[in-house]
C-alpha positions as CSV (number, residue, x, y, z in Angstrom):
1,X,-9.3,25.4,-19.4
2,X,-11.0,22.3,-19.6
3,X,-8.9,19.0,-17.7
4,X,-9.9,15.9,-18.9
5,X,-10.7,13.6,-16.3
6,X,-11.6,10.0,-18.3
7,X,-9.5,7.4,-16.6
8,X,-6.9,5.9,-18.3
9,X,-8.0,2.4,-17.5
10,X,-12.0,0.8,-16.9
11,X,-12.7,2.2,-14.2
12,X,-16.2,1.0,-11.7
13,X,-16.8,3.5,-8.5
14,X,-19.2,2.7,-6.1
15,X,-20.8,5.5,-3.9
16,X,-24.1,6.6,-2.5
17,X,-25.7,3.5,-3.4
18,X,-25.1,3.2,-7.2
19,X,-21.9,2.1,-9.6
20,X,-20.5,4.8,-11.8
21,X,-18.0,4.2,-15.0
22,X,-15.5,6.2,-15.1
23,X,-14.2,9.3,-12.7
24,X,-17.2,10.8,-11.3
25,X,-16.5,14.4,-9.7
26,X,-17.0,13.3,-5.7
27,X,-15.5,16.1,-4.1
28,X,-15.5,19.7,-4.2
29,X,-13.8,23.2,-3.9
30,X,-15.0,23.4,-0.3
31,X,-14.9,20.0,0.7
32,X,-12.6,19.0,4.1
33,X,-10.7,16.4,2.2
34,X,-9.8,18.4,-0.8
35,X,-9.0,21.8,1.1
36,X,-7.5,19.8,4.1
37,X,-6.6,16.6,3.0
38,X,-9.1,14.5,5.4
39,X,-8.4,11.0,3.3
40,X,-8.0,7.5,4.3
41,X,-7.7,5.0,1.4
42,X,-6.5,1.1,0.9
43,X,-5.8,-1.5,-1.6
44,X,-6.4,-5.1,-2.2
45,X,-5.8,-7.1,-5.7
46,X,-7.8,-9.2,-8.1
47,X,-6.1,-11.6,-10.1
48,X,-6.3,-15.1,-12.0
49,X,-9.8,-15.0,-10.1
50,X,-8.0,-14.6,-6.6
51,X,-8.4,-11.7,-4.4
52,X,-6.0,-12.7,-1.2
53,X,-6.0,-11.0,2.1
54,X,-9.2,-9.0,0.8
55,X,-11.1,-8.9,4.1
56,X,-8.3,-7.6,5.8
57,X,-7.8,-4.8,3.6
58,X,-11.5,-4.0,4.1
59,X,-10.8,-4.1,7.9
60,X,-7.9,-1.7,7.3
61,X,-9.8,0.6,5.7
62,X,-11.8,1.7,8.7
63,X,-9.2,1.2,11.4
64,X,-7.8,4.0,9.3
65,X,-11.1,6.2,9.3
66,X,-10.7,6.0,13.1
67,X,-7.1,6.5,13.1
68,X,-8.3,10.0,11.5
69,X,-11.4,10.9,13.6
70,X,-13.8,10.0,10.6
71,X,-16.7,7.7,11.3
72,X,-16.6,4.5,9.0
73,X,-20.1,3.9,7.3
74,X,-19.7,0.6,6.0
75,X,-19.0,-2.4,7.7
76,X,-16.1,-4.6,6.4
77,X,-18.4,-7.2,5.6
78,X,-20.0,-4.9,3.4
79,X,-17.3,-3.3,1.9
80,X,-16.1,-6.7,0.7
81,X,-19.6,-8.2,-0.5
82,X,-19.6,-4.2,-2.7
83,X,-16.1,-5.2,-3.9
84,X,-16.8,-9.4,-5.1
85,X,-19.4,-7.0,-7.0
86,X,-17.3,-4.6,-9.0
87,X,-15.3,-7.4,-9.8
88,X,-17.6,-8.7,-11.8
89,X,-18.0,-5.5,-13.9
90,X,-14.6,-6.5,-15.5
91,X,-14.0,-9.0,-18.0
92,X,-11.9,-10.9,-15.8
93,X,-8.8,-10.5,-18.2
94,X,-6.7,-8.3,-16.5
95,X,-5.6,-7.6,-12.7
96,X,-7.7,-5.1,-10.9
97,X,-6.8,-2.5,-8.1
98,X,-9.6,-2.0,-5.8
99,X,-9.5,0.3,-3.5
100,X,-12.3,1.8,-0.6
101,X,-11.8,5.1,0.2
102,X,-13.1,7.4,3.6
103,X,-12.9,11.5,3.6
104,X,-15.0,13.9,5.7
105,X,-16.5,16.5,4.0
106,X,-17.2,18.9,6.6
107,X,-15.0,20.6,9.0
108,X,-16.0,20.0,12.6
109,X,-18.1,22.6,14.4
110,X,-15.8,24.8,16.1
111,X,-12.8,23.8,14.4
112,X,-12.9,23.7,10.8
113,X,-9.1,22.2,10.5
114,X,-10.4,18.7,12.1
115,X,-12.7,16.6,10.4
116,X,-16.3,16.6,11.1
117,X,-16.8,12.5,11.8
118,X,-20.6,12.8,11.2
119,X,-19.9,14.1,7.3
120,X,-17.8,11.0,6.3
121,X,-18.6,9.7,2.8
122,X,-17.2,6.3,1.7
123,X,-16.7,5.0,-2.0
124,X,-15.0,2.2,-3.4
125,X,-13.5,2.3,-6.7
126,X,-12.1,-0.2,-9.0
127,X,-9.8,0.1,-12.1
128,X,-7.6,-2.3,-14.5
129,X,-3.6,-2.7,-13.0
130,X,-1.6,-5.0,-14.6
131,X,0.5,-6.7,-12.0
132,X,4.5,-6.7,-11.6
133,X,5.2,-9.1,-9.5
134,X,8.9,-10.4,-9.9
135,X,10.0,-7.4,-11.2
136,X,13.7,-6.2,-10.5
137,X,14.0,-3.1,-9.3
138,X,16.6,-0.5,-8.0
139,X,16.9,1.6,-4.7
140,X,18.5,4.5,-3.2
141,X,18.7,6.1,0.0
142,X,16.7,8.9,-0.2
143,X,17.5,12.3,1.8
144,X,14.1,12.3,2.9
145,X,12.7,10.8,6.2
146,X,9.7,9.1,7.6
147,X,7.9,11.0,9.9
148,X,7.2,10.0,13.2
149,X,3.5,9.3,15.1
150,X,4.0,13.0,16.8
151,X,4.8,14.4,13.1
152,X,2.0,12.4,11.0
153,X,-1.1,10.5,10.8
154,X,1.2,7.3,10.3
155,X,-1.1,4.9,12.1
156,X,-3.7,5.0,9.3
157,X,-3.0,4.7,5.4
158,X,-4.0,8.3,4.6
159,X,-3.4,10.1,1.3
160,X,-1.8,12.8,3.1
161,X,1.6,10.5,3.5
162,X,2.0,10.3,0.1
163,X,3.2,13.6,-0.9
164,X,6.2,12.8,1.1
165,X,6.8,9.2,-0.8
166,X,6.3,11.1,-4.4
167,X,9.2,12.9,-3.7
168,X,11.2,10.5,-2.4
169,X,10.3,8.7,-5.8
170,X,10.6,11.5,-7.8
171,X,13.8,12.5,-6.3
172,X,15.3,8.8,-6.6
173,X,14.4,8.6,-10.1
174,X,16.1,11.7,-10.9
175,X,19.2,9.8,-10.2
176,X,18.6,7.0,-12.7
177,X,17.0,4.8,-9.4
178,X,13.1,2.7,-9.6
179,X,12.3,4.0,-6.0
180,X,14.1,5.0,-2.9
181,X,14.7,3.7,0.3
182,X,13.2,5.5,3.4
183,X,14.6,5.9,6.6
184,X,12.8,6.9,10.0
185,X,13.7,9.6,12.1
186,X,16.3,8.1,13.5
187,X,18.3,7.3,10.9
188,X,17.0,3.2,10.4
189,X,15.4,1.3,7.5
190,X,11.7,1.6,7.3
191,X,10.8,0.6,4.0
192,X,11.1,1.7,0.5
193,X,8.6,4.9,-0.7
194,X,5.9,2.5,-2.0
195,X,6.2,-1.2,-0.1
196,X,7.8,-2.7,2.9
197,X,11.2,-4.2,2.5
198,X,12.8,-7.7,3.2
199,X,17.2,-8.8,3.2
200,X,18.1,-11.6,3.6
201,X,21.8,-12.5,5.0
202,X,23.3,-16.2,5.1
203,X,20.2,-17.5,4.9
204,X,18.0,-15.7,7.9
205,X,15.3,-12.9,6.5
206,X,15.4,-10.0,8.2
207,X,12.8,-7.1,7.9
208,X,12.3,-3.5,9.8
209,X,10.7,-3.7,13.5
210,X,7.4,-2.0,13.2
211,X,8.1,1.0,15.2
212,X,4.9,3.3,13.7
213,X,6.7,5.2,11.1
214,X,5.4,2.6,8.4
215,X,2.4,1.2,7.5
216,X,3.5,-2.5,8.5
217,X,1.5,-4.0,5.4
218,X,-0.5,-6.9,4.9
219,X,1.2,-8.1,2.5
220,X,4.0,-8.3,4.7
221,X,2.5,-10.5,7.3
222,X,1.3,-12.8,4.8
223,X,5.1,-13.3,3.7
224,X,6.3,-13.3,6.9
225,X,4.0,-16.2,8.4
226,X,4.3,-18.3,5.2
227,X,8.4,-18.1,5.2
228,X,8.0,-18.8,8.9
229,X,6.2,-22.1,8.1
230,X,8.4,-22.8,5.5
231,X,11.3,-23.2,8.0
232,X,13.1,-20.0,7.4
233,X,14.5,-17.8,10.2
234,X,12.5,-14.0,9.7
235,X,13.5,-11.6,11.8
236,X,11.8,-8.5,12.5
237,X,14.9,-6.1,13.9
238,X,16.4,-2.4,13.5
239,X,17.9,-2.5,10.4
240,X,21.1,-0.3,9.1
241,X,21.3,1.3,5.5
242,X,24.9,-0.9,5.8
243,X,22.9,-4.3,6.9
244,X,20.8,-4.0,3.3
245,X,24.3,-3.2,1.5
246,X,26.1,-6.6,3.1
247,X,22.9,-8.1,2.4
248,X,22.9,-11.3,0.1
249,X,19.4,-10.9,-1.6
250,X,16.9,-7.9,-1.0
251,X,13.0,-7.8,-2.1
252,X,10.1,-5.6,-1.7
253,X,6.7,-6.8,-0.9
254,X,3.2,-5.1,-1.2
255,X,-0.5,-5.3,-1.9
256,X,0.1,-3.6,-5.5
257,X,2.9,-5.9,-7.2
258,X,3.3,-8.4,-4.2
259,X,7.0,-9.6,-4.3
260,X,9.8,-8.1,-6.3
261,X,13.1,-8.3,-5.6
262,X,15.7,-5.2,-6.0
263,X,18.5,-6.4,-8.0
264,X,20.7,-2.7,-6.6
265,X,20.7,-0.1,-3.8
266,X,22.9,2.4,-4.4
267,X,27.0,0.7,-4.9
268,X,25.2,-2.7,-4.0
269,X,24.3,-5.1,-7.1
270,X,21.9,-8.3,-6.1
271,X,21.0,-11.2,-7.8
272,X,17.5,-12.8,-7.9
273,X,18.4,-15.6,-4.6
274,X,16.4,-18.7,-3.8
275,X,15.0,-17.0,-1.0
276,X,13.1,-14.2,-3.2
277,X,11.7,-16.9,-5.4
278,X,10.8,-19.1,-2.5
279,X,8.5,-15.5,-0.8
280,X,7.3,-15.3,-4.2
281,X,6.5,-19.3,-4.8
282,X,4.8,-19.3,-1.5
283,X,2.5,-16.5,-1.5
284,X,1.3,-17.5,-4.8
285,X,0.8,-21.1,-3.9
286,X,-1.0,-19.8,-0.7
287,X,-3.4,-17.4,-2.9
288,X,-4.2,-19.9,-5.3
289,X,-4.3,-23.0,-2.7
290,X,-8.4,-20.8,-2.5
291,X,-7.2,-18.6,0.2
292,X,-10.1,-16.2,-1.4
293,X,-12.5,-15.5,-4.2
């Protein structure tokens, strides 16, 4: 049976020293990251000529190699000077996804279930996204947990987390719900399955504590620090499933559609509030004040 493998969108990849279009065929049958799942990925944004935040995704990206006992090959630097060039393979009309990526594709000697650090192979591919910032969409709780730093690889943003978030999306949808809302281990808000999560509640913003079972995004600090400078009260606290149902407004944020606010969660029905449009306003003002590219 032949599987056709022609991306949906352009697509740019950059690896080994050259740019491929399209999907090139990277990793095989016996490689450590296909049979044993040795990937690290992230994701910054191009839009409306901006890429915000970018060098700190491409910081990210090898803090997260480490965080998996690969070897990062790239500098930063690098990665971000190879990125400004994909983005000019485009023709600038629609919002692009780029994303490096790290996987090992050896075993190490000895132990063929831990990565071999020496065999790690980096590419960097771009595609068209369309952006969905502002958004409304709904929640539920799912029945499925984060896991825990003794459970996971949660310190790094690796591929092998997002089984666990498909289902939780998967499952949620199922029930006529846009995503679900994850808990930790111990029963408390972390974020949703795809993006951190913000309430706010007579006027103070409130957001989960980082406590390791989330990837506290970067995204996320960028909203925090401008709110913060814009007067408001954000709070970074353990956080009840009953806390986001009182809530007054509730809103997602995250590298892929930025700000969006969730207009229900489960019995709970939101409206769009002034402080969701003010996260939104500022963050936008900030990326195109030249905050980047």
């Amino acid at each position: 049976m032949t599987v056709d493998t022609t991306p949906r969108t352009p697509t740019w990849t950059y690896v080994d020293g050259e740019w491929l279009s399209g999907n090139p065929p990277l990793i095989g049958p016996t490689s450590h990251a296909m049979w044993l799942g040795s990937t690290v990925f992230d994701g910054a944004r191009w839009f409306e000529g901006l890429s915000p935040d970018l060098d700190l995704h491409c910081q990210r990206i090898n803090r997260s190699a480490l965080a998996m006992h690969m070897q990062p090959t790239m500098s930063a630097e690098e990665i971000e000077r190879l990125a400004r060039e994909g983005v000019a393979k485009f023709d600038g009309k629609t919002a692009i996804y780029i994303k490096p990526m790290y996987w090992a594709e050896h075993g190490a000697p000895g132990s063929v279930v831990a990565p071999d650090a020496a065999s790690t192979r980096f590419a960097l591919c771009l595609f068209e996204a369309p952006m969905h910032t502002a958004t409304p969409h709904t929640l539920t709780v799912s029945p499925f947990r984060r896991p825990s730093p003794e459970c996971a690889m949660t310190d790094a943003k690796a591929g092998s987390l997002y089984p666990n978030s498909g289902r939780m999306i998967l499952e949620a949808r199922a029930r006529g719900f846009d995503n679900a809302l994850a808990l930790d281990m111990n029963g408390n808000v972390a974020e949703t399955a795809s993006s951190n999560i913000f309430m706010v509640k007579d006027g103070v913003v409130f957001t989960p504590i980082p406590n390791r079972t989330f990837l506290a995004g970067i995204t996320r600090s960028r909203v925090i620090t401008l709110l913060r400078q814009a007067g408001f009260d954000v709070q970074e606290v353990t956080l009840s499933v009953a806390d986001f149902l009182g809530a007054d407004e509730v809103f997602t944020s995250g590298n892929y559609s930025k700000i969006a606010p969730v207009s229900r969660l489960d019995g709970s029905d939101y409206q769009e509030g002034p402080v969701t449009r003010k996260a939104l306003d500022l963050y936008m003002d900030w990326a195109r004040s030249g905050s980047d590219m």
